[in-house]
Structure formats: C-alpha cells, structure tokens
C-alpha positions as CSV (number, residue, x, y, z in Angstrom):
1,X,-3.0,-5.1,16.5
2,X,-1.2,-5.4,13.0
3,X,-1.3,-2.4,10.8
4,X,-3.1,-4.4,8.3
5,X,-5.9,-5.1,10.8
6,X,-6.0,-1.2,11.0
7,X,-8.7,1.1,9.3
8,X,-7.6,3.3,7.0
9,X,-9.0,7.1,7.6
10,X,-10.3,9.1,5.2
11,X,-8.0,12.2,4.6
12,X,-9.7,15.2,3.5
13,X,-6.8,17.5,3.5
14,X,-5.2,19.8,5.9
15,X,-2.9,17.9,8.0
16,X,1.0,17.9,7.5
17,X,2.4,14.9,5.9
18,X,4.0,12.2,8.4
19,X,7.7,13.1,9.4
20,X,10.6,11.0,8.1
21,X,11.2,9.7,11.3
22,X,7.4,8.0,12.0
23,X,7.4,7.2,7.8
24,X,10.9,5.2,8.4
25,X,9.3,3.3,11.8
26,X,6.2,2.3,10.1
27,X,8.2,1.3,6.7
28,X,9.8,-1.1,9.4
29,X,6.7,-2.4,10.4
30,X,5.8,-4.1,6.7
31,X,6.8,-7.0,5.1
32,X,10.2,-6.7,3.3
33,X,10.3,-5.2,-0.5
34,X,9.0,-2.0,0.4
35,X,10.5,1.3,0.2
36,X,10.3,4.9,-0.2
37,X,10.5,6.0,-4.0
38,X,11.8,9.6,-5.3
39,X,8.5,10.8,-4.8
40,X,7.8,10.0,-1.0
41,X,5.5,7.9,-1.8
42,X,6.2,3.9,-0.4
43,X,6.2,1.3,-3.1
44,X,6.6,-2.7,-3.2
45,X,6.9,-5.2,-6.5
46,X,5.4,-8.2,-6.4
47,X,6.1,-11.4,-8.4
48,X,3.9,-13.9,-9.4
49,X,4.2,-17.3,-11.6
50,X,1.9,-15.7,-14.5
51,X,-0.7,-13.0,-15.7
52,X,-3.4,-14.5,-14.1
53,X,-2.2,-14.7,-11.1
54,X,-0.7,-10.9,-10.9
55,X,-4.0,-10.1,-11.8
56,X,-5.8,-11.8,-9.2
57,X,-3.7,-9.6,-6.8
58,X,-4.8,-6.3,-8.5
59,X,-8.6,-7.2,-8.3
60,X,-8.0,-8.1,-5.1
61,X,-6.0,-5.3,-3.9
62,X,-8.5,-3.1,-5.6
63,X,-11.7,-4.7,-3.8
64,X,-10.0,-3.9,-0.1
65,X,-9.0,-0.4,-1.6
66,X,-12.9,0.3,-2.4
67,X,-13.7,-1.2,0.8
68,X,-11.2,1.0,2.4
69,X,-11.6,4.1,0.9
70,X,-8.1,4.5,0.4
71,X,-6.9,3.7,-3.7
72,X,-3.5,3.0,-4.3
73,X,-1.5,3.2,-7.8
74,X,-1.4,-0.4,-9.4
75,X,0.7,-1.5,-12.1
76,X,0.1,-4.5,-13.5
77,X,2.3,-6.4,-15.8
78,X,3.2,-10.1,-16.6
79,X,4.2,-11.9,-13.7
80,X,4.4,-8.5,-11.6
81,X,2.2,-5.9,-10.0
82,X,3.8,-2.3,-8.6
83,X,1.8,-0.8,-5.8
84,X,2.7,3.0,-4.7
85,X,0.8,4.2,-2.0
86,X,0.5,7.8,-1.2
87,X,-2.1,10.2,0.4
88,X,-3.2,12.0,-2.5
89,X,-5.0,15.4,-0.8
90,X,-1.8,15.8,1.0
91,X,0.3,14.7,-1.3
92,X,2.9,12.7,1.4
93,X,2.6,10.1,3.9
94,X,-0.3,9.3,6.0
95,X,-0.5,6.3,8.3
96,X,-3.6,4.5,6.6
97,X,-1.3,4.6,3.8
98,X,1.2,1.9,5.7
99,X,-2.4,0.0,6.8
100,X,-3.0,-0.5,2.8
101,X,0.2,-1.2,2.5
102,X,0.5,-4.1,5.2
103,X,-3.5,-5.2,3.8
104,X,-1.8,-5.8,0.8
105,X,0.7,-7.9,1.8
106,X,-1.5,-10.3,3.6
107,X,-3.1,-10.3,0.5
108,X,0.2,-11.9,-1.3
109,X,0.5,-14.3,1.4
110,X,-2.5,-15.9,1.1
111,X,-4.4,-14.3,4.2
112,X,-6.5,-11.7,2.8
C-alpha cells in the first residue's frame, strides 16, 4: 500500500514527534521536490502553466485535507502553490503528515 492510499489519523496531542531517522525514510518514500524546511516541517513547490491551474491544485488539495482531517499550509501564487505539512498539536512530524503529503502529489499527477 502507497502512503498516499494511507489514512491520515487524527492527532490530538501527546505523542513525541517522529525521529529524524523514520522522518528521513518516509521523505524517501515521496515524489521528488520535497524536503525538510528550518522549521521541521516537510515542504514541496509545485509549478503549473497559470493561475488557474495552481488554483485548481489548492481547491483540490484542500477538498482531500477536509476529507482527511489533516490541513496543510497552502500558498498559492501565479503559476505555483507551496505546501508545508506539519502536525500542528505536536508541533513536528507525524506519519499522516507524509500520507497528505504523497495524496498530494497524486493529485499533481493527474490521479487524485
């Protein structure tokens, strides 16, 4: 099973963030462009032909992040959209966040 056929788990606090180690093995796991920023959190730009079409990714992305339960940071520019994932009640690394992650890249290919 793919990470982005995964369900992403409600976090409600409590639990450590994910160690470097499992953060670095599941960063592996996603399509290229996606890294860990300054802040821990994992992050990937993605480029599209126009407006329009970036912005078809955000309402898209946003739809599967309601479904989910699981909301990341979008920022949407012409041409571009930035998401940054992150478990906000722990404030680190979860792995539902890599599930949103990978969900969103099939959503740039064309499969979500």
């Amino acid at each position: 099973m793919s990470l982005a056929d995964k369900q992403c788990v409600p976090c409600r606090g409590g639990v450590p963030p994910l160690e470097s180690a499992k953060a670095q093995e599941l960063l592996g796991q996603l399509e290229p462009g996606w890294a860990l920023n300054g802040d821990g959190h994992i992050e990937r730009l993605y480029e599209f032909k126009d407006f329009a079409e970036a912005l078809d990714f955000v309402n898209k992305v946003g739809a599967i992040a309601e479904q989910e339960g699981h909301h990341p940071d979008l920022y949407l520019a012409w041409g571009r959209c930035k998401v940054e994932i992150w478990t906000h009640k722990i404030r680190g690394l979860t792995e539902s966040d890599f599930y949103l992650a990978a969900k969103a890249d099939r959503v740039f290919t064309g499969h979500g």
